[in-house]
C-alpha positions in Angstrom: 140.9 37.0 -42.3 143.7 36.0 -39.7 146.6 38.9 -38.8 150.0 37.8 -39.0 151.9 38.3 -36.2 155.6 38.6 -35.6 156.1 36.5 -32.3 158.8 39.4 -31.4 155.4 41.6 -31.7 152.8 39.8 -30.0 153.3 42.6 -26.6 151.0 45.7 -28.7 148.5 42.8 -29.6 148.2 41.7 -26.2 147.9 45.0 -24.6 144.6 45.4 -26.9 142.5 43.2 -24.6 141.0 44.2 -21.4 142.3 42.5 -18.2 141.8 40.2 -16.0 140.7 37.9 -19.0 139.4 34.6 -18.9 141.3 32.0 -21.0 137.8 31.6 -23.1 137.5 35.4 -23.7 141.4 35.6 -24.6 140.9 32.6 -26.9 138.0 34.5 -28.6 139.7 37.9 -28.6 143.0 35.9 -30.5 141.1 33.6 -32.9 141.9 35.4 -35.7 145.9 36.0 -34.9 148.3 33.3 -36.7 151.5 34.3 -34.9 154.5 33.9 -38.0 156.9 32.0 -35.9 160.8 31.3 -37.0 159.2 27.8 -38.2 156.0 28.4 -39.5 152.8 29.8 -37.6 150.4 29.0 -35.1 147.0 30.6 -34.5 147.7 32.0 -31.2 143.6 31.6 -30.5 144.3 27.9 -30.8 147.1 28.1 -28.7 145.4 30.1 -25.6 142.8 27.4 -25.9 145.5 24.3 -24.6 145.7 26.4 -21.4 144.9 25.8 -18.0 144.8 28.8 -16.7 141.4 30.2 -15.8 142.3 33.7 -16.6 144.6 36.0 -17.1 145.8 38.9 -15.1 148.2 40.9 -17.8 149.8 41.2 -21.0 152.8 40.2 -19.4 151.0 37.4 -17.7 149.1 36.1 -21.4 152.5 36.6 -23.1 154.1 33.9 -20.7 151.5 31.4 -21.3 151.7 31.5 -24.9 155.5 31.3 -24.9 154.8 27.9 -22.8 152.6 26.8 -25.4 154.7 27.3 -28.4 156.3 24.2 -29.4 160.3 24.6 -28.7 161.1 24.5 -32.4 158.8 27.5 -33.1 160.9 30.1 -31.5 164.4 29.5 -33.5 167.7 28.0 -32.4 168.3 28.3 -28.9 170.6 31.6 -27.9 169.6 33.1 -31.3 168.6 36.2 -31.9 165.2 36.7 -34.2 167.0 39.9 -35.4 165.4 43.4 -35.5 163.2 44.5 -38.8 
């Protein structure tokens, strides 16, 4: 059963894995996170996956790559806020 996911809480979900992690292990570790987005969702297992990174170093690190992957319209309006709550 997939967790949702705010994308404005996807840092505690992250720091859950064990690093360095490969993009495979990552991929696995995220399969069943469907990250709610302002337009919709996105399993974020599926979107590790389209990397090309080998691995990743970080949370931080993981966190920017899936940011790059998110379609543009996923993340709201640009210069708006998702809001607090």
């Amino acid at each position: 059963m997939p967790r949702d996911v705010k994308l404005s809480r996807l840092e505690p979900v992250l720091e859950e894995l064990d690093y360095p992690i490969s993009t495979a292990d990552a991929e696995r570790e995220c399969g069943d996170v469907r990250l709610v987005l302002a337009d919709g969702t996105e399993n974020m297992g599926e979107l590790i996956a389209q990397s090309n990174a080998d691995a990743f170093d970080s949370p931080d690190d993981l966190a920017s790559e899936v940011m790059n992957l998110l379609p543009q319209h996923a993340v709201g309006e640009p210069y708006q806020s998702e809001g607090e709550g």
